[in-house]
N, C-alpha and C positions, 0 to 999 in steps of 0.2 A: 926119943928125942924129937922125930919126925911129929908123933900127936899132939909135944910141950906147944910145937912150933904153930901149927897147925891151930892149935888151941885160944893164940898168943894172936893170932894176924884174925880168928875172929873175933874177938874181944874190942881189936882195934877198929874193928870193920861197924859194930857196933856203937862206939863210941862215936865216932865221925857220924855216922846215921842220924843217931839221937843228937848231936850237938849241932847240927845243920835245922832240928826243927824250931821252927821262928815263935812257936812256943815261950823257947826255953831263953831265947837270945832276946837282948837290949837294944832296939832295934832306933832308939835315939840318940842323934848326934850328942856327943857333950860339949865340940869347941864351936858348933853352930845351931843358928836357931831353926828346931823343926819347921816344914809347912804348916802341920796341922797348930802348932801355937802360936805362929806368926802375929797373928789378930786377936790376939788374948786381951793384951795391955793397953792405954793411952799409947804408953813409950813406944811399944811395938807398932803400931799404928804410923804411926809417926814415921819409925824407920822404916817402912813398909812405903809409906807413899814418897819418900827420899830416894829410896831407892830406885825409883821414876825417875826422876831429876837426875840420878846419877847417868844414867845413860848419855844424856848430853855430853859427859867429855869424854864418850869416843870420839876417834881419829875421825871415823866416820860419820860424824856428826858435825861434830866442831870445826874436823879439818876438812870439808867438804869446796869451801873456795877454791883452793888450789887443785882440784881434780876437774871439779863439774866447770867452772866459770871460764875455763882456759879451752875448752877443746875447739879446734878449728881453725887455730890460731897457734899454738904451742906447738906445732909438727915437729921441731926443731930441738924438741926435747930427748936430751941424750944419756943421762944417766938411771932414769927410771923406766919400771916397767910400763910405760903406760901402750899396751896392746890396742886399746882403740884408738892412737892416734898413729900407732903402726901398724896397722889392719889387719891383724891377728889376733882379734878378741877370739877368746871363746865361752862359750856358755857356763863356763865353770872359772873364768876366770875373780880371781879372788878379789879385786874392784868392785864388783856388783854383788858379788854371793858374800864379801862381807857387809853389804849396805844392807842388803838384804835381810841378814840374821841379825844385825845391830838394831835394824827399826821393827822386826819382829819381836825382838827381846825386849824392847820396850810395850808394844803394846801387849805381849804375854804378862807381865809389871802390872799392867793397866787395868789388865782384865782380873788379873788375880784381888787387885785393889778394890776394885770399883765392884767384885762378886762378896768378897769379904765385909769391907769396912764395918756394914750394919753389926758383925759380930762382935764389934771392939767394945769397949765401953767409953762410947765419947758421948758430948752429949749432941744434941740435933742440931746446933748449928755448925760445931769443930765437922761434924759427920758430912751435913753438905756441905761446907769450903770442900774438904777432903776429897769429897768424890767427885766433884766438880771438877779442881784442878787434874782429876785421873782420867776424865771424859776428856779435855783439855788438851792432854797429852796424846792419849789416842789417837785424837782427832791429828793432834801435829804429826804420829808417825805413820800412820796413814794417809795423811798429806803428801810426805816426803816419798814415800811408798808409788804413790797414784801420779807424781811428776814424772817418774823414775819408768815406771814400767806400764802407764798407762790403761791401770789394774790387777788388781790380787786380793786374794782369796781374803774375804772378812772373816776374823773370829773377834767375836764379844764374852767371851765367856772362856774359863780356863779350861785348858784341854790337854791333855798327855801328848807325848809325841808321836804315839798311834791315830791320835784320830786328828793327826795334822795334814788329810787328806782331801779338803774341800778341794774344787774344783775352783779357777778365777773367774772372780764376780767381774763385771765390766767398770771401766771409767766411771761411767754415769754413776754406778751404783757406790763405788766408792766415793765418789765427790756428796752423794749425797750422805753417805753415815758420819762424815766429814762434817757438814754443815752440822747434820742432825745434835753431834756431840758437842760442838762447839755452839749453839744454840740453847741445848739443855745447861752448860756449863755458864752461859750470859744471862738463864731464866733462873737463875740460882740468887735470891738474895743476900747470902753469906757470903758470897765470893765480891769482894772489893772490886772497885773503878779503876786503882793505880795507889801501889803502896810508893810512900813519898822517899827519896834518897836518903841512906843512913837508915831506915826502919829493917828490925831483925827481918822481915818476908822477901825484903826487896830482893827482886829475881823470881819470886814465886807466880804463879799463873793469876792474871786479873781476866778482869771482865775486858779491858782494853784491847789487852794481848789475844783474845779470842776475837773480839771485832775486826783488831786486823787480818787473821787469819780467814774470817769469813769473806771478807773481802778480796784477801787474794785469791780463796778459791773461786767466788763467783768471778772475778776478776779472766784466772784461768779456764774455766768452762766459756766465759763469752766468744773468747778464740778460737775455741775446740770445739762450738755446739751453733755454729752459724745462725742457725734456723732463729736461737733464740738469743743472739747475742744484744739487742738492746734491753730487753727484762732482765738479762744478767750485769749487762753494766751498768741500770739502775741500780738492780742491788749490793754490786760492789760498792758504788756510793754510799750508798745509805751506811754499809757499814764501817765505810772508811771515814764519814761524817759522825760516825757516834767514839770514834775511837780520838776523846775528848781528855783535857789535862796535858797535850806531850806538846813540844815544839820544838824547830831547828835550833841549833847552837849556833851563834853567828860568826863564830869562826872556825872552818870544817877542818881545818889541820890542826887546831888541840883537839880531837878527838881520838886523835893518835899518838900526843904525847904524854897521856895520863893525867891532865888533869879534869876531865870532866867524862870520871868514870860516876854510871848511874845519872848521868846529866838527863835535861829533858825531853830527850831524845830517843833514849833506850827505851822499849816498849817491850819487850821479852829476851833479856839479856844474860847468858851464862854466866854464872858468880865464879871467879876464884878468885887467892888466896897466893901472892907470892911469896908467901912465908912456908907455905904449904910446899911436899915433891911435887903435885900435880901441877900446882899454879906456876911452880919456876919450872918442869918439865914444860908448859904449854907456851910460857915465854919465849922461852929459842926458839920449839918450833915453829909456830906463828910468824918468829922474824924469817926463819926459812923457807916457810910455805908463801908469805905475802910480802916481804921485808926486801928492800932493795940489795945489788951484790954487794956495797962496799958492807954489807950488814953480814954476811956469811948467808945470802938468798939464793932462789934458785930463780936466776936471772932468764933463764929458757921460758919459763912461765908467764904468760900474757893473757891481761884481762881482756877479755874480747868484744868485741869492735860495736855492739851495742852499749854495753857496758862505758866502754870509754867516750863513747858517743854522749852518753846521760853527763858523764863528768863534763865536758869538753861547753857543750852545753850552758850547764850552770855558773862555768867561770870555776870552778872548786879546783882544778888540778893546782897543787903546788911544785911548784921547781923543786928540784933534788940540787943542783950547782951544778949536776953530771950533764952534759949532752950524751945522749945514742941513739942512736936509731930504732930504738927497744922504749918505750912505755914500763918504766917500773914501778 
């Protein structure tokens, strides 16, 4: 009985061995699409650089107002965690480490896009729009990336999560791959000027939407790089002078009551869809993160005192009917 048994658990021991070799096993998802086919199709292609875009409606993208725009002013804030304005950040606090991974997943997106595309079958000029708007993006989440922590590690190129070991590149270095990709993406002649309101693209990355971006970054380095802050406030002009086709709406409070969505004013604008969970999810939150109290807001939150300065300025602030001593 002892050798049936004996006999029996190696049989078993055998089978598990052999069935563990990757030989033998199907080693493709069935309810998702592999890496390696990704960039097979047009379609695939497609979904591929969508999937770019889709990063924007993170919290921490989207809902980035109410976090960054408030601090120094908001002390008074009582229901959230906000550690930095209780001076108990830590380095692992989940505020920053998730900005972090948000605008890292994006550019991992980017680089995956813009190492592939050639593989797809598009034809030369679907190819550069494509890779264009993927430089585009990069460049914006390493924008957000280099405001944020005033440098980090550049990757161009898809990388496993073992070799996500570079060392941080500097500012400088970053503001420049910054320029560099938002440059290559305006020296692209398939990539449009500005798709018009109502057009299927509209939201998609122009030549526009990179000029402004080039702009604010030389903009930001003029502040940050003394030595050469008039050559760089040249060339924020020049780019914020070719950033051609858009204009103010002349009355700044329908900007907020929907009717002059995609108006001429938007220059790289997050699309949704209140028909959509996303779109009605981002609805409420939005009136919560920026939306006054009688609206169910979070009234603690205050835009800060530059900020309100710009408004105050142009005459834009409209009355709420509310008096407080709080700006909402």
């Amino acid at each position: 009985m002892k050798l049936i048994k004996n006999i029996c658990l190696l049989g078993a021991s055998i089978a598990l061995l052999t069935g563990c070799n990757s030989d033998l096993m199907d080693l493709t998802p069935y309810d998702s699409i592999a890496s390696g086919n990704m960039w097979t199709t047009e379609n695939l292609a497609d979904m591929g650089v969508t999937g770019i875009y889709n990063v924007l409606r993170s919290e921490n993208v989207a809902g980035d107002l109410h976090k960054f725009d408030s601090y120094g002013v908001s002390a008074d804030y009582r229901d959230g965690n906000y550690s930095l304005l209780r001076g108990n950040a830590t380095t692992g606090d989940g505020q920053f480490s998730g900005y972090w991974k948000i605008n890292y997943e994006g550019i991992s997106r980017c680089n995956d896009a813009i190492t592939n595309l050639p593989k797809a079958p598009l034809s030369l000029e679907k190819l550069s729009r494509l890779t264009a708007e993927s430089k585009f993006m990069r460049a914006f989440f390493y924008y957000r990336l280099n405001m944020m922590y005033k440098g980090v590690p550049i990757y161009l190129e898809p990388a496993e999560l073992d070799e996500l070991v570079k060392g941080r590149n500097t500012e400088a270095e970053v503001w420049a791959q910054v320029i560099s990709d938002l440059t290559e993406a305006i020296d692209t002649p398939d990539l449009p000027d500005k798709y018009p309101a109502g057009d299927a693209s509209y939201g998609r990355v122009t030549k526009g939407a990179a000029y402004a971006y080039i702009g604010w970054a030389h903009l930001t380095r003029a502040y940050e790089e003394s030595a050469n802050k008039d050559s760089e406030l040249k060339a924020a002009v020049d780019a914020f002078n070719n950033v051609k086709g858009y204009d103010l709406v002349k009355n700044f409070k329908s900007m907020f009551d929907g009717s002059n969505k995609n108006s001429q004013e938007g220059i790289f604008e997050l699309q949704m869809s209140m028909s959509d969970a996303n779109g009605a999810w981002y609805k409420t939150q939005l009136h919560r993160w920026i939306g006054c109290s009688e609206l169910w807001g979070w009234d603690e939150i205050l835009p800060n005192n530059m900020l309100m300065n710009e408004y105050m300025k142009e005459g834009q602030i409209a009355t709420t009917g509310r008096y407080d001593s709080r700006l909402y």
